[in-house]
N, C-alpha and C positions, 0 to 999 in steps of 0.2 A: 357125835356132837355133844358137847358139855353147854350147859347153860351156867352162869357166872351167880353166885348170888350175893356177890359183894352189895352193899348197903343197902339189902331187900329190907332190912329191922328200921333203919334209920329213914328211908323213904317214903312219904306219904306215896300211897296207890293213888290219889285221886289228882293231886296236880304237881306229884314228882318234885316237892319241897326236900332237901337232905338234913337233916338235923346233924349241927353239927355244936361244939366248942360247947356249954354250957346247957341248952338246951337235947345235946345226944343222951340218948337212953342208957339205964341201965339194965343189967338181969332182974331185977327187981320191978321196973315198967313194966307192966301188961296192959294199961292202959295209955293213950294222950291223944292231946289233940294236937292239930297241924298246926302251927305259927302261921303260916302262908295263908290256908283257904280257911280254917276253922273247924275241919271235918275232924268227926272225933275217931279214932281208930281202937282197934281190939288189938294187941300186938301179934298174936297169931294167924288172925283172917287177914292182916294188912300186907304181911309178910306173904301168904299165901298167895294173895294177889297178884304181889310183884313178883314172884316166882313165875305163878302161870301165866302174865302179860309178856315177860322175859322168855318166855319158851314157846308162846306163840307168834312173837314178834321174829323166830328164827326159822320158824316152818317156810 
């Protein structure tokens, strides 16, 4: 079983906003906040998130 992690970077964890066109990240973000809800993310724990939500959503 593969778990996909297409736009885990771009995805807020908390209410699933995609950054896209002007507001998408670059290598250089480690930090931002959601446009959507407001929540501010770390790019690596946000990332992590959507990973593990994405792989437990397949169990």
């Amino acid at each position: 079983m593969t778990v996909t992690s297409r736009n885990t970077t771009q995805t807020c964890s908390h209410c699933g906003h995609i950054l896209t066109g002007k507001n998408k990240l670059t290598l250089a973000d480690c930090k931002w906040t959601c446009p959507s809800c407001g929540i501010f993310h770390m790019r690596d724990h946000n990332v992590a998130q959507n990973i593990l939500a994405k792989g437990l959503a397949t169990l």
